[in-house]
C-alpha positions as CSV (number, residue, x, y, z in Angstrom):
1,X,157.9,59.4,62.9
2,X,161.0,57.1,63.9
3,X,158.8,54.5,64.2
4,X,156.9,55.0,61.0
5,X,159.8,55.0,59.2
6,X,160.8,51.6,60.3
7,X,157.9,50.3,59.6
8,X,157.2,51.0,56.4
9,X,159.9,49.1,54.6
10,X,158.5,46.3,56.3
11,X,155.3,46.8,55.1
12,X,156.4,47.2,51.2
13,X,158.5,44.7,51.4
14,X,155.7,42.5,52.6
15,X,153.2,43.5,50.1
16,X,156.3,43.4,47.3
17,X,157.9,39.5,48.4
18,X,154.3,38.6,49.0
19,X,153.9,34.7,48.7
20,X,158.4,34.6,49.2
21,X,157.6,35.3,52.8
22,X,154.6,33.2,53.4
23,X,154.1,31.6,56.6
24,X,153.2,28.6,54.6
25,X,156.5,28.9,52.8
26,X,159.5,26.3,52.5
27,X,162.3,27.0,54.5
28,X,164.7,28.4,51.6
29,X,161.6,30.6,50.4
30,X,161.5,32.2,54.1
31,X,165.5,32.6,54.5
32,X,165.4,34.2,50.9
33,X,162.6,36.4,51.8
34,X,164.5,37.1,54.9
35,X,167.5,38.6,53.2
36,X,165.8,40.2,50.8
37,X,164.2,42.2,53.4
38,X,167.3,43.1,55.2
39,X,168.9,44.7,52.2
40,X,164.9,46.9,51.6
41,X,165.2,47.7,55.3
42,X,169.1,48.7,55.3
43,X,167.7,52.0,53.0
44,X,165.8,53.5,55.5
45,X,167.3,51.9,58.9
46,X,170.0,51.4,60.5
47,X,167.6,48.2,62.0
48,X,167.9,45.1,60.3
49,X,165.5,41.6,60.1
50,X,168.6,40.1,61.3
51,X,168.5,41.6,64.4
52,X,165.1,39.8,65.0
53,X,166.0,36.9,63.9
54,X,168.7,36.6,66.3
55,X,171.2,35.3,63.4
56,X,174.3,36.2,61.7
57,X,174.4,36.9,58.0
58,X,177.0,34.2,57.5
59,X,174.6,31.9,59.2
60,X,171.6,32.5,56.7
61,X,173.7,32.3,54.2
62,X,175.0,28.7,55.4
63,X,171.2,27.7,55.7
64,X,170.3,28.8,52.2
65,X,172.7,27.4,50.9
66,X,171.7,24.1,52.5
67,X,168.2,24.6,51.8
68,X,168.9,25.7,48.0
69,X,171.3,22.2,47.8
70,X,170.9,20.4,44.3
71,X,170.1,17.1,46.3
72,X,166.9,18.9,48.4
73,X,165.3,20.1,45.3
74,X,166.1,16.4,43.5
75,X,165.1,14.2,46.9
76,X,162.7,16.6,48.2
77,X,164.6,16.2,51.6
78,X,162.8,17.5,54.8
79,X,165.7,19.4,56.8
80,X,164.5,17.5,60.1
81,X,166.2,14.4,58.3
82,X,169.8,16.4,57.8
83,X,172.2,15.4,60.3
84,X,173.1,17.3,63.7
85,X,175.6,19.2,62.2
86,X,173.3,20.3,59.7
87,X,170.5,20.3,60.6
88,X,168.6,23.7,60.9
89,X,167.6,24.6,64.0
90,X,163.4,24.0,64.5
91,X,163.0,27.3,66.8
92,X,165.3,29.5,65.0
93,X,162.3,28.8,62.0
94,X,159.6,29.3,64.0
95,X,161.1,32.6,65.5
96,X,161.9,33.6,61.8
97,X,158.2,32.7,61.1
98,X,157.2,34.8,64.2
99,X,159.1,37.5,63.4
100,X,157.6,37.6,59.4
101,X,153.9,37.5,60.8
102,X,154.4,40.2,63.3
103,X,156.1,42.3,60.7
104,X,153.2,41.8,58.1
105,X,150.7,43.1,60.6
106,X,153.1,45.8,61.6
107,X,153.1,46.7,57.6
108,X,149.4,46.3,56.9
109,X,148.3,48.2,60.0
110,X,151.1,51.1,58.7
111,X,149.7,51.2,55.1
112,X,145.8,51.3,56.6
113,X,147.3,54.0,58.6
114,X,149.0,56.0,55.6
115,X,145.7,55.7,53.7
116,X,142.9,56.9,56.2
117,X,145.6,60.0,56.8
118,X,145.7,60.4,52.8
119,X,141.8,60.4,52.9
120,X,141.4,62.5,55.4
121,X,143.6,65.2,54.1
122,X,142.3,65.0,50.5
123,X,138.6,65.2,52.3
124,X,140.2,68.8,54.4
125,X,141.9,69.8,50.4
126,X,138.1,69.8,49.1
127,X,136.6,71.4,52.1
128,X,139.2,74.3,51.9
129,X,138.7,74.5,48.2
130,X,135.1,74.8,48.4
131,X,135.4,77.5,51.1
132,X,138.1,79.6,49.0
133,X,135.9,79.3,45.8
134,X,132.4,80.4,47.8
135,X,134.9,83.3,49.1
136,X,136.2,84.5,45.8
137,X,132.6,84.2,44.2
138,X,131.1,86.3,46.8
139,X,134.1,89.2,46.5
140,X,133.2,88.8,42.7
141,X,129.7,89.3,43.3
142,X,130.2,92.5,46.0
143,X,132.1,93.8,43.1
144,X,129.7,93.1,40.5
145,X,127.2,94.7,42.5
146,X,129.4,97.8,42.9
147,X,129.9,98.6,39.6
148,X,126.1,98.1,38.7
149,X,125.7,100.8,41.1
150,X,128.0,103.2,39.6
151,X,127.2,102.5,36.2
152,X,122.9,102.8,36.7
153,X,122.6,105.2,39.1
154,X,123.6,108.7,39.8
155,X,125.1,107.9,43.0
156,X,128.6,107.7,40.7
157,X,128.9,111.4,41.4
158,X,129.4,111.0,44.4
159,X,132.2,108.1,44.1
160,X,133.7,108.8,40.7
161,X,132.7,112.4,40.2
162,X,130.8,112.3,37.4
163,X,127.5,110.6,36.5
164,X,127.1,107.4,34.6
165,X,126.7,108.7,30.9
166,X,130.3,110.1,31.5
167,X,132.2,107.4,33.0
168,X,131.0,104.6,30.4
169,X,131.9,107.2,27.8
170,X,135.5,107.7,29.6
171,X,135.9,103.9,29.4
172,X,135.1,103.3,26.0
173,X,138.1,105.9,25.1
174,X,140.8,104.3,27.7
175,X,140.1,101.2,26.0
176,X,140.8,102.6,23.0
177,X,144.3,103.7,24.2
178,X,145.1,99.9,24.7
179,X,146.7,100.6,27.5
180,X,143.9,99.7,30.0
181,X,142.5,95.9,28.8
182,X,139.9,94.2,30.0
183,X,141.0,91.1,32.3
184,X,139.4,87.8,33.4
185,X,139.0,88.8,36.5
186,X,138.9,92.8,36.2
187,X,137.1,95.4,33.3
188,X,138.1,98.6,32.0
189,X,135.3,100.1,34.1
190,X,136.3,98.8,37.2
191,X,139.7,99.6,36.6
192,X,138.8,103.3,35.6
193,X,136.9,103.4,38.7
194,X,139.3,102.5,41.4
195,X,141.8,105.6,39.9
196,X,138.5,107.9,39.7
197,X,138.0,107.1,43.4
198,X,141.6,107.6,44.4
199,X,141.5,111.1,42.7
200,X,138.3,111.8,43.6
201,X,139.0,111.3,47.5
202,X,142.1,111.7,48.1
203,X,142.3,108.1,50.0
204,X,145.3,105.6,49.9
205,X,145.4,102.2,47.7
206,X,145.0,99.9,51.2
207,X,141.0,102.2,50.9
208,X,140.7,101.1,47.3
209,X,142.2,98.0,48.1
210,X,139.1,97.0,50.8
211,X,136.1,99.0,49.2
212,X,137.4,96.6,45.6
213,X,138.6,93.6,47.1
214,X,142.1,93.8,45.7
215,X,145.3,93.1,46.7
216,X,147.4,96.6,47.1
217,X,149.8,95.6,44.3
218,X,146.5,95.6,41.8
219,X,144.9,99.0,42.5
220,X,148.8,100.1,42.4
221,X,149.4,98.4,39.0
222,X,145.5,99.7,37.9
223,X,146.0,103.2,39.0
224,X,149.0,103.7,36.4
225,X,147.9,102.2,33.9
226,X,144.9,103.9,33.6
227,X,146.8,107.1,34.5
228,X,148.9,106.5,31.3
229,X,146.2,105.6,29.4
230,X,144.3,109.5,30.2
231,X,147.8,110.9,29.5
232,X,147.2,109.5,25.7
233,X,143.8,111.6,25.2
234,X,146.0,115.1,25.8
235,X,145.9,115.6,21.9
236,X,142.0,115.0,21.8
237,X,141.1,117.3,24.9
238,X,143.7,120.0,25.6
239,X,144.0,121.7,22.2
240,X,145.1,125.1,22.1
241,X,142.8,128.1,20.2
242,X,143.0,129.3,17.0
243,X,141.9,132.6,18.0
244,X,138.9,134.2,16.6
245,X,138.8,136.6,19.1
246,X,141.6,138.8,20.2
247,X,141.3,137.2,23.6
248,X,142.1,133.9,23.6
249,X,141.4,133.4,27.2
250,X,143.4,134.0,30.8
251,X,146.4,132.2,32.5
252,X,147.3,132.0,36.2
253,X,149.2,129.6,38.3
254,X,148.5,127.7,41.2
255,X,150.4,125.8,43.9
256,X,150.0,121.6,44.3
257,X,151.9,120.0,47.1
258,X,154.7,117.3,46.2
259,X,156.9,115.1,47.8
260,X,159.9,115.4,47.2
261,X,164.1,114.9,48.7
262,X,165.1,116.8,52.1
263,X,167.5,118.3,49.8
264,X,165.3,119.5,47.5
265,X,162.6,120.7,49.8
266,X,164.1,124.5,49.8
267,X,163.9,124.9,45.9
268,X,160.5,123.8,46.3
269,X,159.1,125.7,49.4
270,X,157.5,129.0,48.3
271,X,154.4,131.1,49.6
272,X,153.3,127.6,51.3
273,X,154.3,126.4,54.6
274,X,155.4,122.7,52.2
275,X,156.6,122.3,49.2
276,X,154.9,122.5,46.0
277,X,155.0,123.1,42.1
278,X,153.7,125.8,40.3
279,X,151.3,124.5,37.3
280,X,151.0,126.9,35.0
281,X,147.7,126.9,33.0
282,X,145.6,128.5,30.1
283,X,141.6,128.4,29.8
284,X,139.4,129.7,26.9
285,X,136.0,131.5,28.1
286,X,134.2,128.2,28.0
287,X,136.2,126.7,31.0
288,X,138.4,124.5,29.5
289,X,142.1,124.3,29.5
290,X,143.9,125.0,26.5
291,X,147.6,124.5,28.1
292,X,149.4,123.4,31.4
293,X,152.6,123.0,32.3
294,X,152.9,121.1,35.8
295,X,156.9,120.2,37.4
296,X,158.1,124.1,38.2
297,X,159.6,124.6,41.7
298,X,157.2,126.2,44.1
299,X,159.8,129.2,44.5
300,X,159.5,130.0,40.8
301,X,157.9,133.2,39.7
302,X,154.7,133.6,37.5
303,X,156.9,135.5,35.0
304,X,159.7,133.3,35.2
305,X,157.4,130.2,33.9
306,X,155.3,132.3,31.7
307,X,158.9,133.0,30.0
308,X,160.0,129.3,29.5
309,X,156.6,128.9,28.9
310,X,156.6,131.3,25.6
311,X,160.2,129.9,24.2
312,X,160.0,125.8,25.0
313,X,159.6,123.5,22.0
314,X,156.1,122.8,23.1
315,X,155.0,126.6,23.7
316,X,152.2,128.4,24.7
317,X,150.8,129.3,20.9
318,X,149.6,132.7,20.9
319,X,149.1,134.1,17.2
320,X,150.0,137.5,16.1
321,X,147.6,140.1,17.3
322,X,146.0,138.0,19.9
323,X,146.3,137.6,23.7
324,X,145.9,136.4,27.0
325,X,144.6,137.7,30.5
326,X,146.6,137.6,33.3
327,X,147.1,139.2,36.7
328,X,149.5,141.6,37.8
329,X,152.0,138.4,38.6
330,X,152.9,138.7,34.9
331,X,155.3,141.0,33.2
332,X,152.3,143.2,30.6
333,X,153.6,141.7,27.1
334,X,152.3,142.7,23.8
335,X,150.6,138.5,24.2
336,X,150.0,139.1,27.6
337,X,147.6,141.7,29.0
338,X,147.3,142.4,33.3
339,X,146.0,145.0,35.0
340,X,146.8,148.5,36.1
341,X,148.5,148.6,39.0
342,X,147.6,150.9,42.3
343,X,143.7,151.1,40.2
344,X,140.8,148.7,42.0
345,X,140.7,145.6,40.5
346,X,138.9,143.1,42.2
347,X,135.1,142.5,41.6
348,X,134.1,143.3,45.1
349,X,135.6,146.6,45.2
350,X,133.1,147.7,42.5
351,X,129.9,146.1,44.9
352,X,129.7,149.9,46.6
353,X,130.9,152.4,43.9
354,X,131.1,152.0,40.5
355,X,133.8,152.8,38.0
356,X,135.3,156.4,38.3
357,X,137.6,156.3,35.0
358,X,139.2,154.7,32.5
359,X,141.5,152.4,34.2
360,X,139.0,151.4,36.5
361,X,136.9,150.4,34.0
362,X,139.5,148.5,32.3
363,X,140.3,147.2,35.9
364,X,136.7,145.9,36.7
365,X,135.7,144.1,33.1
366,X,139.8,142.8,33.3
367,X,138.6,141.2,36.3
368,X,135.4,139.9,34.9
369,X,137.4,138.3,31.9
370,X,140.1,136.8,33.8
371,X,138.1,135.4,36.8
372,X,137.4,132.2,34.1
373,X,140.8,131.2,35.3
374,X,139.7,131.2,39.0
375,X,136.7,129.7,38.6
376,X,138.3,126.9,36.0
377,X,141.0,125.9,38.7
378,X,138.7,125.9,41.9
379,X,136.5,123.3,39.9
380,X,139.2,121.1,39.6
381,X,140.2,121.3,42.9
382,X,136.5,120.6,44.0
383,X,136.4,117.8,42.3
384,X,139.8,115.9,42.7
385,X,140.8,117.2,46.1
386,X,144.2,115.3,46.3
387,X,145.8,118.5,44.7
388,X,143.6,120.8,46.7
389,X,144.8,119.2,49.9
390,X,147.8,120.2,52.3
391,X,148.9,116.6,53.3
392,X,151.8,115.4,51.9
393,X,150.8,113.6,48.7
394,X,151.3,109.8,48.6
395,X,152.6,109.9,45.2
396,X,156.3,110.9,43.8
397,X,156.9,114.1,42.2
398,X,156.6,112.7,38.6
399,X,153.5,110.5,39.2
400,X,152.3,114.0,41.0
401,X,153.3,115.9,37.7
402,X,151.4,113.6,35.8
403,X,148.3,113.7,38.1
404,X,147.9,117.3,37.5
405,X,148.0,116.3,33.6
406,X,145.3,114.0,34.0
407,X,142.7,115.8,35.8
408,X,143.0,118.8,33.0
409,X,142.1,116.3,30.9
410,X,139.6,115.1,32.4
411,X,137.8,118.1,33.5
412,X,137.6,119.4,29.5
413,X,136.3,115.8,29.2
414,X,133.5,116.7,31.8
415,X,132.6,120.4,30.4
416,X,131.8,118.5,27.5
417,X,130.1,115.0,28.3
418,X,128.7,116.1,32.3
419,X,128.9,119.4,33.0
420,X,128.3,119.7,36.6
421,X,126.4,123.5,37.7
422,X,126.0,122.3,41.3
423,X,130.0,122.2,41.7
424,X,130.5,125.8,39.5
425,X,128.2,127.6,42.1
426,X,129.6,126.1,44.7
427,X,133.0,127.4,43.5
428,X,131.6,130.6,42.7
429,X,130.2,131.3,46.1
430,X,133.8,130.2,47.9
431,X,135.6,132.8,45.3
432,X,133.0,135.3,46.4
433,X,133.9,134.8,49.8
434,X,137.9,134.9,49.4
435,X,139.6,138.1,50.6
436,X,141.2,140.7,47.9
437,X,144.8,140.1,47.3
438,X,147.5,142.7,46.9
439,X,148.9,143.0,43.3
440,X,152.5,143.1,43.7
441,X,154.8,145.4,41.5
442,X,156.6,144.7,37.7
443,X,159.1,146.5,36.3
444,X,158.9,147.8,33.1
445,X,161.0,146.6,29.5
446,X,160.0,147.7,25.8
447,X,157.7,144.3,25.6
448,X,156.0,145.9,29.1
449,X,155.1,149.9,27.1
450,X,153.6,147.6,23.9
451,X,151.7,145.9,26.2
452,X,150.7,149.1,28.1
453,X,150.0,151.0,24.8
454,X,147.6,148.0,23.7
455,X,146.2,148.3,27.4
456,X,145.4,151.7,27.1
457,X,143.5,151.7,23.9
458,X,141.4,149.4,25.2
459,X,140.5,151.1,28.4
460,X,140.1,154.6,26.5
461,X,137.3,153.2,24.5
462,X,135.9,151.5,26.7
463,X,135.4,155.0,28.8
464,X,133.8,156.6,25.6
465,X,131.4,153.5,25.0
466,X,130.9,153.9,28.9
467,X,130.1,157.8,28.9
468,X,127.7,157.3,25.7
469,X,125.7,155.1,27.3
């Protein structure tokens, strides 16, 4: 590198004095041309043409000034005609002309040097190039293919959890939220997809990340926005009842692991081993959810939610006259109707004997009614097992809040565009299998003997209507 260094102010200087330092030259011409290299060399070296030349400044300077003389350029004197004393000496020339040919090879050789390693790195650029573009093409093409797949076949169940009808449908109304925008490089759809397949599987970005071919930071960045963009469609697909029944439909609660503080893990810890939140949910008789409320401590109580749940600023609507179903983890409201307590409730304990009276009666079709709750949460947890599972979730607490959000939404998107009967047997035949719970004790308050009075009407005539038959 030194020596390349050196070398090259020789060889622009040559190209740059060109016919100054001619071998052919006069003698001032070559002097000139020798100092004007010295002070193009003395910016990049320490080494100087002086050095070479085995002279002084002061003695070049003496000589052109002799050579430059008014009477040579008048007379057209030949220095070999000056005297002794000034005569210039004839083998301090030649080694002067020595030193300028060697140098001018020196230069040329660099600059041929300097442009076969410019061509061969421009010749390496195109090659890389040409490999990095037949590399993205083919990941654009694998992806390309992908989506064809999901979008023409029915195979998308078993990636995206829903059939192809659906997820083009599901698309169309993301983009409509403006959230999610088609890119040069990425679509709506295939942005939809990668969060469908996330929720769908449980499985981290880096997973995505391969089976997409994108970078971890994309899926992350994809995942959200799409995420925000199903939070927008709450006011389309979880709308409460008006009520043109008396039962509006059943509530329960279940449990979806979170990660949250050390500190905070206690507050969050309750019939689970881990912590959790309780989401607290509403479903009509058609399966779909009417209203959930996600972010409650694991330790929390069913009544404790269904009470903030009643008096928030975005309650639980329940009109005059008209209630819910729900089990004997609620406090028996005149809104909210459970079961009797110490009487056989669950559908199994009616497989070998009938009802014996009126409460049992009231019991067993309670339990009918209110198994739509059941069956409505163990179909979302079939189908986006990441809050059925028991690992720790790889998402925050208010990303996992707003999960739970999203897949209600989506699964009342689903009872209406791709209602899936496979996955509600399946669920039916695990709920069939699940072992009877004990219903744990209430106290009673005036709201509790309304709601008992209401319950016992109802169970009275049902017993006459039951006898008369």
């Amino acid at each position: 590198m030194s020596s390349l260094r050196c070398a090259l102010p020789w060889a622009v200087a040559t190209v740059v004095l060109g016919h100054a330092i001619d071998v052919d030259a006069p003698p001032s011409a070559m002097v000139s041309g020798v100092l004007l290299l010295r002070r193009i060399s003395d910016l990049f070296s320490d080494e100087s043409p002086m050095t070479f030349c085995s002279c002084s400044p002061t003695t070049v300077r003496r000589y052109t000034t002799i050579l430059n003389s008014d009477d040579m350029a008048e007379e057209n004197i030949d220095v070999f005609d000056l005297d002794n004393e000034d005569r210039l000496d004839a083998n301090l020339i030649a080694q002067i002309q020595s030193q300028v040919e060697m140098r001018t090879q020196v230069g040329a050789m660099t600059i041929l040097c300097l442009v076969a390693f410019g061509l061969n790195m421009l010749s390496t650029v195109r090659c890389t190039s040409s490999n990095i573009k037949d590399f993205v093409s083919k990941k654009e093409r694998r992806r390309h293919e992908l989506m064809s797949y999901l979008i023409h076949t029915e195979q998308s169940r078993h990636i995206i959890r829903m059939g192809p009808v659906a997820f083009i449908n599901l698309c169309e109304r993301v983009r409509a939220t403006t959230l999610v925008k088609d890119a040069f490089r990425s679509t709506v759809e295939e942005q939809v997809a990668k969060f469908l397949h996330i929720v769908g599987h449980n499985v981290k970005n880096r997973s995505v990340s391969f089976f997409f071919h994108r970078s971890g930071e994309t899926v992350s960045r994809h995942f959200h926005n799409v995420l925000n963009a199903i939070i927008m469609l709450e006011g389309e697909f979880l709308v409460q009842p008006s009520g043109r029944d008396d039962c509006l439909g059943a509530i329960d609660g279940t449990h979806v692991r979170v990660k949250v503080p050390r500190s905070d893990a206690p507050r969050f810890r309750g019939r689970k081993d881990w912590p959790t939140q309780n989401i607290f949910a509403a479903c009509d008789f058609d399966m779909k959810f009417t209203y959930v409320l996600r972010g409650w401590e694991g330790t929390a109580s069913d009544s404790r939610i269904l009470k903030d749940v009643l008096s928030r600023e975005d309650p639980l609507i329940i009109p005059q006259g008209k209630y819910y179903l729900g089990d004997a983890g609620f406090m028996l409201k005149g809104q909210i109707i459970t079961p009797y307590r110490g009487v056989r409730y669950h559908l199994k304990e009616y497989s070998q004997r009938g009802p014996q009276n009126p409460r049992e009666l009231f019991n067993h079709r309670h339990s009918s009614l209110r198994n739509v709750i059941e069956r409505t949460f163990g179909v979302l947890k079939k189908r986006f097992p990441i809050i059925a599972s028991g690992t720790e979730p790889h998402y925050s607490f208010d990303t996992m809040t707003n999960i739970v959000l999203a897949y209600c939404i989506i699964h009342n998107f689903l009872r209406v565009f791709d209602n899936d009967e496979s996955l509600l047997a399946e669920v039916d035949r695990e709920l069939m299998e699940e072992d009877v719970d004990t219903m744990s004790t209430q106290g009673r308050e005036e709201d509790y003997r309304e709601g008992s009075n209401i319950r016992d009407s109802i169970a009275n005539e049902m017993w006459r209507d039951y006898q008369n038959n």
